[in-house]
Rosetta silent file (secondary structure, phi, psi, omega in degrees, C-alpha in Angstrom):
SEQUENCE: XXXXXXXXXXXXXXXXXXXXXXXXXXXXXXXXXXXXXXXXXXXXXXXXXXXXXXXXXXXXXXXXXXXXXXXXXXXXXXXXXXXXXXXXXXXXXXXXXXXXXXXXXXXXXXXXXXXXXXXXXXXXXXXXXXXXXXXXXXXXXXXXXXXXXXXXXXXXXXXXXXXXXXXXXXXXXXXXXXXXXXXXXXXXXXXXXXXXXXXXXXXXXXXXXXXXXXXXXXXXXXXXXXXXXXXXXXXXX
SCORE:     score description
SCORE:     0.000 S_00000001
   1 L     0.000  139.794 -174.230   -0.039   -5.213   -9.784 S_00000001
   2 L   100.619    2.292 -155.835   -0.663   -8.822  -10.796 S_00000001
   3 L  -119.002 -164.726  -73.126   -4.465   -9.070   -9.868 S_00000001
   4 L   -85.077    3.389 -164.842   -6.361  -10.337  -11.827 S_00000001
   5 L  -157.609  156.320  161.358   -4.743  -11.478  -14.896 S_00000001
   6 L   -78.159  -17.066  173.733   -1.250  -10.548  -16.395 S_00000001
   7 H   -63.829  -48.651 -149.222   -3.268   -8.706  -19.268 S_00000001
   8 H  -109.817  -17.558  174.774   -5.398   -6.223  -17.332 S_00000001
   9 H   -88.806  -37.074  152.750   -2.389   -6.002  -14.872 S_00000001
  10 H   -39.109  -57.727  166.741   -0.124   -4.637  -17.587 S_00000001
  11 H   -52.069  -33.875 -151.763   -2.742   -1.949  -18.698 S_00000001
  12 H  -102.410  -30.742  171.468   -2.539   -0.899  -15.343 S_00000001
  13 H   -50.486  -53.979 -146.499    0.820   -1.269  -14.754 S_00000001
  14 H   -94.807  -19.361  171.302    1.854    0.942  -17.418 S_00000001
  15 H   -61.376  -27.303 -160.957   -1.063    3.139  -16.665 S_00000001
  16 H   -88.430  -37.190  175.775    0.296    3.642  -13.261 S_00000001
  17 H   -79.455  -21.061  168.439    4.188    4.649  -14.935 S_00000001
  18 H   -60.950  -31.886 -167.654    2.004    7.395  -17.038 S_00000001
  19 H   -89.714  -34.408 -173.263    0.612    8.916  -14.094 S_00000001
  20 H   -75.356  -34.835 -176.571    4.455    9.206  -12.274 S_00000001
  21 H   -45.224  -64.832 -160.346    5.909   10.185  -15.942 S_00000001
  22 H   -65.476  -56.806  173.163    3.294   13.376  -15.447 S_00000001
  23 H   -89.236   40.316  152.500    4.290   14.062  -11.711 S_00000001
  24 L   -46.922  -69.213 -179.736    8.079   13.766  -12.380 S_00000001
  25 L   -31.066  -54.699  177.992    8.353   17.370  -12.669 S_00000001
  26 L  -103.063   42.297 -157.490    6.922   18.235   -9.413 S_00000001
  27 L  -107.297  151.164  166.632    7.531   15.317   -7.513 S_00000001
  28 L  -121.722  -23.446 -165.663    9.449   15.979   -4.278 S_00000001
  29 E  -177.078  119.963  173.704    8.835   12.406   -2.309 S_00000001
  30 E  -131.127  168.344 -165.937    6.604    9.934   -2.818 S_00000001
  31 E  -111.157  119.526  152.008    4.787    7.230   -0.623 S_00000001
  32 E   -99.876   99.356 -163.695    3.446    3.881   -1.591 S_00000001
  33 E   -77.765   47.688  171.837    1.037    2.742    1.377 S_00000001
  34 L    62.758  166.406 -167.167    1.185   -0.877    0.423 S_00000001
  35 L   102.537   -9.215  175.141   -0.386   -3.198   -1.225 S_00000001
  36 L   -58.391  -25.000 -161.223    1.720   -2.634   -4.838 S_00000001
  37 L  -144.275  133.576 -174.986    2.044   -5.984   -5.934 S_00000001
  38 L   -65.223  -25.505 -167.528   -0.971   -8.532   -5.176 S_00000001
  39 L  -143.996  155.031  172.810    1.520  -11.384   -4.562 S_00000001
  40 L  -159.950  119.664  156.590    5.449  -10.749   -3.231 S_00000001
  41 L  -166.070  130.799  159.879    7.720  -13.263   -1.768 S_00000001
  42 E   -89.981  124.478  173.568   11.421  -13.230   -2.082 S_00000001
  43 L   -91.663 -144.849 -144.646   13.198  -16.049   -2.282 S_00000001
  44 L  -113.866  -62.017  172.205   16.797  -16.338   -1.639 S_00000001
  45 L   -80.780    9.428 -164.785   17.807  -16.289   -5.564 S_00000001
  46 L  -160.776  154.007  176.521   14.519  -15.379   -7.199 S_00000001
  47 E  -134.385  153.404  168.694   11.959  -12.815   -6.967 S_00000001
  48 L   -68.222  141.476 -174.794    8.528  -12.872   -8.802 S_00000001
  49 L   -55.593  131.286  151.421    8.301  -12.323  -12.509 S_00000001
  50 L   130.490  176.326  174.672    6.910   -9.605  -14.224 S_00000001
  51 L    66.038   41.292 -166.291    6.348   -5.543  -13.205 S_00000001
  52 L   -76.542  -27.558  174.318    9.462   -4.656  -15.405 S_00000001
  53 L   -80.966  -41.357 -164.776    8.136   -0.987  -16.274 S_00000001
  54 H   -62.112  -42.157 -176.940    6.916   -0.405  -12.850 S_00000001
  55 H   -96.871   35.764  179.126    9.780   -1.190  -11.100 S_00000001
  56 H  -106.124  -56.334 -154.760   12.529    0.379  -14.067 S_00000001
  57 H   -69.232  -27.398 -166.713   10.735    3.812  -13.411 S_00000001
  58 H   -72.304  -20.129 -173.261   10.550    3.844   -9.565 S_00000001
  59 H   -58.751  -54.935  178.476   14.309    2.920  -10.022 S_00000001
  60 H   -41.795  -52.511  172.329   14.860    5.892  -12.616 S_00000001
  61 L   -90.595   21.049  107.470   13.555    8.389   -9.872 S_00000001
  62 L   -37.744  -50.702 -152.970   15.491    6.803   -7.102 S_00000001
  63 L   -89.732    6.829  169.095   18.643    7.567   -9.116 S_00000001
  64 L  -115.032   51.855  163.927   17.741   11.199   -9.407 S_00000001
  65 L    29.721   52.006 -171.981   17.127   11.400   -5.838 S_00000001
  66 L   -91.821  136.020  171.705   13.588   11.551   -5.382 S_00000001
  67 E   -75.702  134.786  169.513   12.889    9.731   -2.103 S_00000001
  68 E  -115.408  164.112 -177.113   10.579    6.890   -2.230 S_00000001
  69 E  -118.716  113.660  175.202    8.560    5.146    0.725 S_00000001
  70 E  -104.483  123.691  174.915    7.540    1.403    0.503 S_00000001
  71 E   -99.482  146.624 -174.373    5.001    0.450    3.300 S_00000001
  72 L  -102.716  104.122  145.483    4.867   -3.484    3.377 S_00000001
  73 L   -97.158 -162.994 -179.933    0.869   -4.663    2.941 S_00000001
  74 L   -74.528  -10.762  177.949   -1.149   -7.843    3.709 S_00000001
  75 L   -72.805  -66.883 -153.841   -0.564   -8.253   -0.250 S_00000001
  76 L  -109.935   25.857 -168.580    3.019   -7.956   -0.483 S_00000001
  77 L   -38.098  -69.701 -176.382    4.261   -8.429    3.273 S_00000001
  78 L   -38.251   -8.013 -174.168    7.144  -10.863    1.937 S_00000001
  79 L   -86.199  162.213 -152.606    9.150   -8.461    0.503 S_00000001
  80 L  -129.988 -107.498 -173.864   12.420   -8.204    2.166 S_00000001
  81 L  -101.536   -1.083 -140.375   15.857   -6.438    1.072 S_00000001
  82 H   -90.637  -62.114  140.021   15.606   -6.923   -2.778 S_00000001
  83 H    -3.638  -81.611 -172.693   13.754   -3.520   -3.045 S_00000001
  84 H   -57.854  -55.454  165.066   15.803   -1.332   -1.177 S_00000001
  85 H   -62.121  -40.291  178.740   18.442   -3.025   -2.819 S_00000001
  86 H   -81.394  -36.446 -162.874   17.902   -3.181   -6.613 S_00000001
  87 H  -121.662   -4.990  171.511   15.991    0.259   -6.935 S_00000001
  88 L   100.519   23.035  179.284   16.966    2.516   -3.270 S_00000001
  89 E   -85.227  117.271  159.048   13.299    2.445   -2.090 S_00000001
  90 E   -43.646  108.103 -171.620   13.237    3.256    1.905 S_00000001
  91 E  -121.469  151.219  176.039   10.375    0.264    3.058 S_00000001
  92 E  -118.683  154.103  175.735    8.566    0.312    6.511 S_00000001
  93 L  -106.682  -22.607 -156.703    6.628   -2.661    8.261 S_00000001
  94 L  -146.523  169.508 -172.155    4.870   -0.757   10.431 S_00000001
  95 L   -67.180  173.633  172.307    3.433    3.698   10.180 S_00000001
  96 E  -112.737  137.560  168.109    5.694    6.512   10.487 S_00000001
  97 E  -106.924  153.293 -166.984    5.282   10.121   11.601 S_00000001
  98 E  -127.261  126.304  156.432    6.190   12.961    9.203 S_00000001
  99 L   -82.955  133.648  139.917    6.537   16.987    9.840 S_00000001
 100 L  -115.978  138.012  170.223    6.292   18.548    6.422 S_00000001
 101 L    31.939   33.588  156.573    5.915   22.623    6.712 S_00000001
 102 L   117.058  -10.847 -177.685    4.534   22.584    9.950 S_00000001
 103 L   -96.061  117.755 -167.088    2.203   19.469    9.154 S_00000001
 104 L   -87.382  141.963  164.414    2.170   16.073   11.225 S_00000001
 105 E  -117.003  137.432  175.730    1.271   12.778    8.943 S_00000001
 106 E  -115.788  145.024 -159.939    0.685    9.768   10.338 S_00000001
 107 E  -149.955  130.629  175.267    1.336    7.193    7.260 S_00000001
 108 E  -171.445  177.788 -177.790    0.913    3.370    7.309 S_00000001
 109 L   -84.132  -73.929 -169.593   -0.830    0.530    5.009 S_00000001
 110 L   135.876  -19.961 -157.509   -3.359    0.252    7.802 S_00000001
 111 L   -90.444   92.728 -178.751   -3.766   -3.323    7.857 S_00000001
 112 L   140.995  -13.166 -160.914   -4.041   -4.870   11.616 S_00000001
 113 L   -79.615  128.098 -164.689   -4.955   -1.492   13.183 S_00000001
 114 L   108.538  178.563  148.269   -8.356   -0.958   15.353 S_00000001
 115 L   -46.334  162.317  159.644  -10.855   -2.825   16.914 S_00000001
 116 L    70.260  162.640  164.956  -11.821   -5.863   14.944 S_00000001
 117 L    70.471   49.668 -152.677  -10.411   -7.989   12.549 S_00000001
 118 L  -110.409  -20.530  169.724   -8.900  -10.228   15.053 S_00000001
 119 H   -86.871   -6.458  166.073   -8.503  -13.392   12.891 S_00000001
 120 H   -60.710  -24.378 -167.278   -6.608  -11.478   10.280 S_00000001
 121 H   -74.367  -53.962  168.502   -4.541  -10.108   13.260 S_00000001
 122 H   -30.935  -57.609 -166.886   -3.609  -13.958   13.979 S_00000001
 123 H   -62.260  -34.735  175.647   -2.991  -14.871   10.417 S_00000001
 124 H  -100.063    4.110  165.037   -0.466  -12.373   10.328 S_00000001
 125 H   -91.999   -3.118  146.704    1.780  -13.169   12.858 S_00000001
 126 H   -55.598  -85.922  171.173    1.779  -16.146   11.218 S_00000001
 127 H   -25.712  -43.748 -163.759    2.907  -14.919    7.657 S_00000001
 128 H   -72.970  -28.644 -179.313    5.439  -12.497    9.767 S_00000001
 129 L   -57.315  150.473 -173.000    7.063  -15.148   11.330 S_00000001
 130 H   -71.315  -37.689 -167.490   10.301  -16.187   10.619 S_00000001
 131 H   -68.985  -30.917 -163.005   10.233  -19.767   10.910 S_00000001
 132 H  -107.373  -12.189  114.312    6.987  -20.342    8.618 S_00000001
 133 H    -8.916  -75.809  129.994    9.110  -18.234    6.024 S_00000001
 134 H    -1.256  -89.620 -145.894   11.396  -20.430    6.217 S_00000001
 135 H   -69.657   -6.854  172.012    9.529  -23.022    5.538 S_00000001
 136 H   -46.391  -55.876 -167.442    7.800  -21.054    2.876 S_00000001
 137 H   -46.393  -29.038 -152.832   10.427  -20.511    1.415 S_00000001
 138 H   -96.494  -20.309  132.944   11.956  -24.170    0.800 S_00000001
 139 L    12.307   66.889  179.622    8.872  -23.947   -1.556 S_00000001
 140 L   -44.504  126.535  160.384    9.487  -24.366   -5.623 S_00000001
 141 H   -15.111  -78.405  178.442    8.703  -21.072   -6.890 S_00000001
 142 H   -51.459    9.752 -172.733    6.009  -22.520   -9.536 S_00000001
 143 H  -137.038  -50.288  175.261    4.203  -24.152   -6.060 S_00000001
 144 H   -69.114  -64.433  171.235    4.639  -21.382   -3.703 S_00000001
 145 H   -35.472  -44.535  171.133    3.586  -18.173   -6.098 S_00000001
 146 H   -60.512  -23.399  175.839    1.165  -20.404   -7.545 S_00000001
 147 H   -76.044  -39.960 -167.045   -0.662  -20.958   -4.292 S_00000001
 148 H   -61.428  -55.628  162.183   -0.414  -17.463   -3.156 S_00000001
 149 H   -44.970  -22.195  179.040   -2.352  -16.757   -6.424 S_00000001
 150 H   -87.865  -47.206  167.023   -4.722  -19.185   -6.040 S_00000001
 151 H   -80.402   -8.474  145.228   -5.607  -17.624   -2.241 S_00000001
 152 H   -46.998  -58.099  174.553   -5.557  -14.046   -3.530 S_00000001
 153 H   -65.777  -20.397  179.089   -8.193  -15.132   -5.701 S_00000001
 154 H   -67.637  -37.861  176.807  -10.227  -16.950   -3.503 S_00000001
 155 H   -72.049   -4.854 -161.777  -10.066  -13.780   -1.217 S_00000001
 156 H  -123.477  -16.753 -166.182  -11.109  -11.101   -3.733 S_00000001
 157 H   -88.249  -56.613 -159.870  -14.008  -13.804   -4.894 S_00000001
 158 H   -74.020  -29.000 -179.395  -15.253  -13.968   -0.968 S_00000001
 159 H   -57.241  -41.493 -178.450  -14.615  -10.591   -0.473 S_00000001
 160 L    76.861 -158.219 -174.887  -16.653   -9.400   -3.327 S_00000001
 161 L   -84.280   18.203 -137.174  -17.694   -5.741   -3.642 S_00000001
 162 H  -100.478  -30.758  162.742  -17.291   -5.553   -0.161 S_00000001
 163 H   -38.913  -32.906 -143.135  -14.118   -3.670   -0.099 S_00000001
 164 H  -124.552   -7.872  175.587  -15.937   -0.646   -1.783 S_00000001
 165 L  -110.312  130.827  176.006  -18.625   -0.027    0.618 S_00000001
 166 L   -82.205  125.899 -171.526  -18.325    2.600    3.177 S_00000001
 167 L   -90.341   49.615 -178.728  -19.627    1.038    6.705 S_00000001
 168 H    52.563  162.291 -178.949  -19.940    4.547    8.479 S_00000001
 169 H   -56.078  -34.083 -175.201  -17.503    5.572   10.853 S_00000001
 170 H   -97.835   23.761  163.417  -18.088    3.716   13.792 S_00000001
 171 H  -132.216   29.336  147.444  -17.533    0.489   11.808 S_00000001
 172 L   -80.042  125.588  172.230  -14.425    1.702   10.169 S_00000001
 173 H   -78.091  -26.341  161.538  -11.807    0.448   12.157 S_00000001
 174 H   -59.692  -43.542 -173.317   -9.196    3.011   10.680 S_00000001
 175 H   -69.047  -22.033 -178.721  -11.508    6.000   11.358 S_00000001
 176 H  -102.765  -27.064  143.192  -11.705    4.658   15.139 S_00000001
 177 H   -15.285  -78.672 -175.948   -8.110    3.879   15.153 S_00000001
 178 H   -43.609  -62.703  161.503   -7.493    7.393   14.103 S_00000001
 179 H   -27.790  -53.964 -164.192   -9.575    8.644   17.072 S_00000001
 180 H   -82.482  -29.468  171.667   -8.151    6.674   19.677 S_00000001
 181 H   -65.346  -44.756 -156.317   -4.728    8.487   18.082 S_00000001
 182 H   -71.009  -12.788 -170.351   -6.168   11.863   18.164 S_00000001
 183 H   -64.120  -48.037 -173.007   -6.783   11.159   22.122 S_00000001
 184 H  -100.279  -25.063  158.463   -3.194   11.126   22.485 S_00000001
 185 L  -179.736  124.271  -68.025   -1.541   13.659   20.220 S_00000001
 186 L  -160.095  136.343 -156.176   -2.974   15.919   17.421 S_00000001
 187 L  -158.575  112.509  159.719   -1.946   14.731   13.688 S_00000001
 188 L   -81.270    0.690  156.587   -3.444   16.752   10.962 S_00000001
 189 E  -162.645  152.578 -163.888   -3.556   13.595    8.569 S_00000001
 190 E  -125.447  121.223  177.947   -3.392   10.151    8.902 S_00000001
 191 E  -126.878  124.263  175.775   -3.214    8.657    5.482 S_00000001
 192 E  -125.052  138.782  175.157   -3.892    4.922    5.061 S_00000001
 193 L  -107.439 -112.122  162.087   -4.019    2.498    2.165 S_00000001
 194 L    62.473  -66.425  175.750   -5.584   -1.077    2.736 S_00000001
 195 L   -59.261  -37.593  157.855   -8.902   -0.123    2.426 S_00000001
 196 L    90.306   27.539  178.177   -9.050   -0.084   -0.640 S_00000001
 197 L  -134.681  142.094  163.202  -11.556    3.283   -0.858 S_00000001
 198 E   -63.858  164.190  161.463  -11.071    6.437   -1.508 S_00000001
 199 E  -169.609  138.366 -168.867  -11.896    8.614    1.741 S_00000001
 200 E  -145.200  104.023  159.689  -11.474   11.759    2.985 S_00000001
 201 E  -119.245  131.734   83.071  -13.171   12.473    6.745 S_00000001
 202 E    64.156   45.819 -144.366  -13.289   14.831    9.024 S_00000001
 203 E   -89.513  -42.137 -176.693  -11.675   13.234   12.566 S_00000001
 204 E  -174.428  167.979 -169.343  -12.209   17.172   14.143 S_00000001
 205 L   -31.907  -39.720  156.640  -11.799   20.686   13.185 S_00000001
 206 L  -113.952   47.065 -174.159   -7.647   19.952   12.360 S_00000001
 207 E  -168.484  112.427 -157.823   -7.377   16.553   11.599 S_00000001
 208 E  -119.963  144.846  155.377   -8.381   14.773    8.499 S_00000001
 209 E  -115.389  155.410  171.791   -8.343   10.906    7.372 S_00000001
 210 E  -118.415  159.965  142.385   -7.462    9.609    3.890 S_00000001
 211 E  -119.343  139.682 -175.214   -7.493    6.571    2.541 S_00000001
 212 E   -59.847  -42.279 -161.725   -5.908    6.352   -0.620 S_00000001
 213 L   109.223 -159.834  164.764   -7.848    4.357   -2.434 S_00000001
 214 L  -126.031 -152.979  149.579   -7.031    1.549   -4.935 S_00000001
 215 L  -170.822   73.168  179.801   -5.889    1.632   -8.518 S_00000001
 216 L  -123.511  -38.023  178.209   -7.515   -0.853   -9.696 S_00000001
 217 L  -122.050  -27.740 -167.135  -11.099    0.728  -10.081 S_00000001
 218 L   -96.742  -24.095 -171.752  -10.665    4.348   -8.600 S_00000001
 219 L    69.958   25.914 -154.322   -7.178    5.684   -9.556 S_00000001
 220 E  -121.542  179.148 -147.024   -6.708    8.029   -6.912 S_00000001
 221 E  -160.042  166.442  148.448   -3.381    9.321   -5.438 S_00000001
 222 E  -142.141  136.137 -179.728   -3.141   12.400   -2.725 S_00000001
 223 E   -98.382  145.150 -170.731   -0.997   15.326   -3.360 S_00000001
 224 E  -115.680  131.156  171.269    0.497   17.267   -0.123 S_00000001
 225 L   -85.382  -39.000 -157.178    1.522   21.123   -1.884 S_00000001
 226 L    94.682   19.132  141.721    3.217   22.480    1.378 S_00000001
 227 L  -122.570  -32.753  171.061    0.122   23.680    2.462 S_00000001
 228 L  -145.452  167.282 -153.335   -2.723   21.160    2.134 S_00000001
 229 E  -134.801  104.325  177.418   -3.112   17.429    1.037 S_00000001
 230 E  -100.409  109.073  159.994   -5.921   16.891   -1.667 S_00000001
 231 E   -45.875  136.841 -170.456   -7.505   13.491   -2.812 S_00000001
 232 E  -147.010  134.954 -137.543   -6.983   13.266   -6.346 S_00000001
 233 E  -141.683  132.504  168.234   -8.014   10.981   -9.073 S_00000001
 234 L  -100.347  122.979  158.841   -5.942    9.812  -12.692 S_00000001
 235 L   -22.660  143.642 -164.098   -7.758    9.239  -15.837 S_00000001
 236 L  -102.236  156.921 -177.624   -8.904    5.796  -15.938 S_00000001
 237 L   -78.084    0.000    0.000   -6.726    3.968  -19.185 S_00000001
């Protein structure tokens, strides 16, 4: 939410409370693997403007006591207690493992994880730090949010389509991640967001990865039944 414009982030926004309006019924618990909001930082008295349906509805199904799961991404990293507090969303920094009916999930954004990708791994113990928080922090709103917008865009301009192309397995770093997991104890799905592709592979005979997708161009979601976990795609608005 927030990328690339407040216009086209609205459509989507509200596109995004149609598709939970429809699984309300059957919803039992749902996971957001990070990455909801393009830009996040709290400050001590102010939070960023805007995302008033999205975050009224997740509230609405907090207060009927659906659980939700906020995974912190390289997008929204900054968010702190404001979450948890104004709408009851349970948020993680780092994955989790889940039994459901007999099934282990390993669940995370995905973002530092693997081989590779070792100056992002720098960059973000920067951002994580407390002190350079701080000083973020001491930041007028209109000068910090505005920068962080101004280096989103410069990143989705260098990045390009590049997000969207699958490099085969052995230069996914999540799919070799995933591997180097299955070495050490057997997970029938590992669901990751981050990439920003849909995916659904194969790790060995009982052990599948997803990636979620985005929902920016693909729309896709995965539903777990209590017996199997399907990729699944929402009408584009």
């Amino acid at each position: 939410m927030g990328a690339p414009n407040f216009e086209q982030s609205l459509i989507r926004e509200k596109h995004f409370v149609a598709w939970l309006n429809k699984i309300e019924p059957e919803l039992g618990e749902l996971y957001l693997v990070g990455d909801v909001f393009d830009f996040w930082f709290e400050y001590k008295h102010a939070v960023p403007k805007g995302f008033t349906r999205l975050l009224g509805k997740l509230a609405a199904l907090a207060d009927k006591g659906i659980p939700i799961n906020f995974f912190i991404g390289n997008h929204d990293m900054w968010a702190f207690d404001y979450l948890p507090k104004e709408i009851g969303v349970k948020m993680y920094r780092k994955p989790i493992v889940r039994e459901v009916n007999g099934k282990v999930f390993f669940i995370g954004h995905g973002d530092g994880l693997g081989p590779g990708d070792k100056g992002y791994k720098r960059l973000k113990k920067i951002f994580g730090n407390p002190f350079c928080q701080w000083l973020f922090g001491w930041l007028h709103p209109n000068i910090g949010i505005g920068l962080a917008n101004y280096w989103s865009r410069k990143s989705r301009i260098s990045t390009g389509g590049y997000d969207k192309q699958f490099l085969g397995e052995e230069n996914e770093w999540l799919v070799q991640y995933c591997k180097r997991k299955l070495q050490e104890k057997h997970y029938d799905y590992f669901i990751f967001g981050h990439r920003h592709l849909p995916l659904n592979i194969n790790l060995s005979e009982r052990s599948k990865y997803i990636n979620l997708g985005d929902w920016i161009q693909d729309f896709t979601y995965a539903v777990f039944d209590g017996n199997n976990l399907e990729l699944k795609k929402f009408e584009k608005p």
